[in-house]
N, C-alpha and C positions, 0 to 999 in steps of 0.2 A: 198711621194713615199712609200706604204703601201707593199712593195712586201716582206713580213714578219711575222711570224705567231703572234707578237707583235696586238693585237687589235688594231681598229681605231675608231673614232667617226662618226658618218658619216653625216658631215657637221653642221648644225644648231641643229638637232636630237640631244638628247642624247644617243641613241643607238651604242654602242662597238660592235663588230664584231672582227673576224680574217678576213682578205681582200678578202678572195678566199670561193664564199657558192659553193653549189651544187645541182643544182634542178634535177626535177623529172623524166624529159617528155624524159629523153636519152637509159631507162632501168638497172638501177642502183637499186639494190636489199634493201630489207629491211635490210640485214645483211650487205650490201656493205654501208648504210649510219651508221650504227652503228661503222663500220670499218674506217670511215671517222670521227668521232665524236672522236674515240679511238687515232686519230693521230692527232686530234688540231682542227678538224673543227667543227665551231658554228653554219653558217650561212646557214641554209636552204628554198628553196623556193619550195612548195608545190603547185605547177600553171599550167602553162598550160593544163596540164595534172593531173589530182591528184591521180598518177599511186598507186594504193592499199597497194602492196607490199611496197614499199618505205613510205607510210603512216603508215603501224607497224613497221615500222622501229624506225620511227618519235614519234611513241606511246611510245616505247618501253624507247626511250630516253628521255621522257620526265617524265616519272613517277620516272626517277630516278635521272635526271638529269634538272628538264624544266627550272631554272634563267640559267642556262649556254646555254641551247639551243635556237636561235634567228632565230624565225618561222615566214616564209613571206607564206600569203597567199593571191591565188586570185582570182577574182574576174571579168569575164568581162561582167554582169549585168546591164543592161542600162536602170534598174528602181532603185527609192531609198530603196523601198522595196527587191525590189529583191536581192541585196548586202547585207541587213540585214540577209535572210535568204539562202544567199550563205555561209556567212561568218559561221554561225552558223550548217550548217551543217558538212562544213568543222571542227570545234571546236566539234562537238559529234564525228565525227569518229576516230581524235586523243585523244580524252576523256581527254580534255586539256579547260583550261576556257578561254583562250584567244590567239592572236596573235599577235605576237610581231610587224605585218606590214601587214596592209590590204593595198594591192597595186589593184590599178584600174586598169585594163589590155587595153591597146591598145586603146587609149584615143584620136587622132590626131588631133583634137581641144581640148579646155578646159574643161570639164565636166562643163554641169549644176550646177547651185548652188543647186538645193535640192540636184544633187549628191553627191558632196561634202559637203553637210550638212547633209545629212542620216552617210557619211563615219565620220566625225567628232561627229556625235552621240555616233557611234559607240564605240568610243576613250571615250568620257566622263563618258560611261556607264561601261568602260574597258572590253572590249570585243576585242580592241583592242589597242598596244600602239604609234603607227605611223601609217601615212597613206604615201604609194608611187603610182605615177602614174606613166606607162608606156606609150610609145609613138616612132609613125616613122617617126616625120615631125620636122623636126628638129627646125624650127622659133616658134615653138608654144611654144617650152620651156621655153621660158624668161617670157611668162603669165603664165605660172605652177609654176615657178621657186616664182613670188612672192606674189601667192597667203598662206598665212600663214597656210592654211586647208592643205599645202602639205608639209609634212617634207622631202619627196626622190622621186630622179628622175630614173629611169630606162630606159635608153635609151643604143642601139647598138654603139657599138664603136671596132674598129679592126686597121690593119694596112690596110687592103684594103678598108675600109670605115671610114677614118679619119676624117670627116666631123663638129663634134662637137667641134673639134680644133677652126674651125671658125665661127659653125654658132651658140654653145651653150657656154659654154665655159667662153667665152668675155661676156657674155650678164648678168651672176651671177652673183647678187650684191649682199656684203654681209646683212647680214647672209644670208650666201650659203644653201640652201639645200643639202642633200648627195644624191651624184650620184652613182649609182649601175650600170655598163653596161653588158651586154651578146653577145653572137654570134662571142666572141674573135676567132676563128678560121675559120670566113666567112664563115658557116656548113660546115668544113674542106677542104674549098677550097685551105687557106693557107698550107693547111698538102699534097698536090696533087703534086707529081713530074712533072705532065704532064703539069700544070699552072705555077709552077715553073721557072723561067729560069737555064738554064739548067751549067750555069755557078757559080749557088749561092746555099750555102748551103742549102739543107729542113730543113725549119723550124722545130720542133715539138712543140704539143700542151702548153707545158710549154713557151716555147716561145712566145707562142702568149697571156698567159696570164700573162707574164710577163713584155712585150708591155704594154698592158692597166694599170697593176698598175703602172708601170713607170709614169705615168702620173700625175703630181700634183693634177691636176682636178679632178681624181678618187678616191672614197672611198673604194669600193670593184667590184669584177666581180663573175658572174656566170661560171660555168662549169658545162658542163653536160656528166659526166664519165657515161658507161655503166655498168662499172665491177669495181671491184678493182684495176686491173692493173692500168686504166687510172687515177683512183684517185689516184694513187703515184704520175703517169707523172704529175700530176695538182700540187700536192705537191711540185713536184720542183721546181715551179715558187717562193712559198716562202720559200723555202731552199736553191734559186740561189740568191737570191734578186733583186732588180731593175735592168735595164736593164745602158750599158755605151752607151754614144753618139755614138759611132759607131755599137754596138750592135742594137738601134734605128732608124742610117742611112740605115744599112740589112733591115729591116724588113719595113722599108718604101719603098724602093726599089724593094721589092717583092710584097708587097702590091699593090702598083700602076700597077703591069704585072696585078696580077693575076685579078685586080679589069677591065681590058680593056679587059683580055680574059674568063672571068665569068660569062656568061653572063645568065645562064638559072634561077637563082633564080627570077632575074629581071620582067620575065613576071609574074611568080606565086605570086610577092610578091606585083605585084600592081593590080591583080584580088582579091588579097587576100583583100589589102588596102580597094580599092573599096567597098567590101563588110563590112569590117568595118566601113565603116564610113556611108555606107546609114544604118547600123545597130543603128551606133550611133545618128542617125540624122541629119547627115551633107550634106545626095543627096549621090548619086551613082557617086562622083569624086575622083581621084586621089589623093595621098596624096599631089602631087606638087601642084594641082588645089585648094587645101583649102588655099593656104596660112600662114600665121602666128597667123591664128585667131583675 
């Protein structure tokens, strides 16, 4: 139960962390991740997006600070070369020699072995010191999961999409991989009065990152604060600590409304999927249509 600014391991990895990072893609200023660093936070993921301003941010901290600062970058490249010279561009602009976590972005089968063996290159050469894959298909995880080329798993996890409860979860055999999840707030579905039952307290954003590290199975979560304000509110998650069994029961209970009446990410997220995956190789299907790899 990580919900504390105490570091954690994160699973088989040897990499420590504070449980809660903060990535890029939300509008969060160079000054606002410095701001975040000055109040305990270590973990940053420089991805989706490799928004500028938050990259001098990242710079900045790093030349004065870079063993305490723990730098995910990534990567969604679907040549082996091309990952070589993602990662590396990424490392000239924060004028930093390495990454603490080159993570494969949005993977829904298993990467290729050259890919996975360009990204283990990678590591040998220290260029980078872990490798994480992300992913939306939840069965595929257990061949990520034991592939030894992958130290972390980056996969969604919320209260309205609890799903890795049962379909990832169960299937880690130790040595566990560390698990990273995002989108704790169902892009701020859970924070919506209007999805809310109207009978049950609104959540806030702490809340719902307090849910995920609640969870034994979690190493750390992501948050994607726009400003400072919200990276306080993120902050309360490890200044409240882990969530009590009925704080858990709430939030499962709002989850399951708002996951029946949420319905518009759904289509965008399986055009999106689609396209992922005929990008990665897999045909122009579904994430439900690949199965478990």
């Amino acid at each position: 139960m990580p919900a504390s600014f105490t570091p954690v391991r994160l699973g088989r990895s040897d990499l420590e962390v504070v449980p809660l990072g903060i990535a890029a893609s939300y509008g969060a200023s160079g000054r606002d991740v410095e701001y975040a660093f000055e109040r305990g936070i270590d973990f940053y993921y420089w991805g989706s997006t490799r928004a500028p301003d938050f990259g001098e941010g990242l710079k900045r901290i790093g030349k004065r600070s870079r063993e305490r600062m723990k730098l995910v970058v990534q990567s969604y490249s679907r040549s082996p070369t091309g990952i070589g010279k993602s990662l590396e561009k990424a490392l000239r602009k924060l004028e930093t020699d390495y990454a603490d976590v080159l993570l494969l972005g949005w993977w829904n089968l298993p990467p290729k072995d050259a890919i996975l063996d360009a990204a283990a290159d990678l590591v040998r050469r220290g260029r980078a010191r872990k490798v994480m894959v992300s992913c939306h298909n939840r069965p595929a995880f257990k061949h990520l999961a034991r592939d030894s080329r992958i130290d972390l798993l980056m996969l969604r996890y919320n209260a309205a999409h609890p799903g890795a409860d049962r379909d990832v979860f169960p299937h880690l055999t130790d040595p566990r991989p560390g698990v990273v999840t995002y989108t704790s707030t169902s892009w701020g579905q859970l924070l919506n009065r209007k999805l809310v039952p109207a009978g049950e307290r609104l959540p806030r954003a702490a809340d719902c990152y307090r849910f995920a590290l609640t969870s034994p199975n979690i190493g750390a979560c992501w948050a994607g604060p726009k400003d400072k304000a919200q990276i306080d509110e993120a902050l309360k998650a490890l200044e409240e600590g882990p969530m009590s069994e009925e704080e858990l029961a709430w939030m499962r209970r709002i989850g399951a409304v708002v996951r029946d009446k949420a319905k518009l990410q759904a289509g965008g997220m399986g055009i999106a999927d689609r396209l992922i995956n005929l990008y990665s190789g897999f045909g122009f299907r579904t994430t439900t249509e690949l199965g478990d790899g």
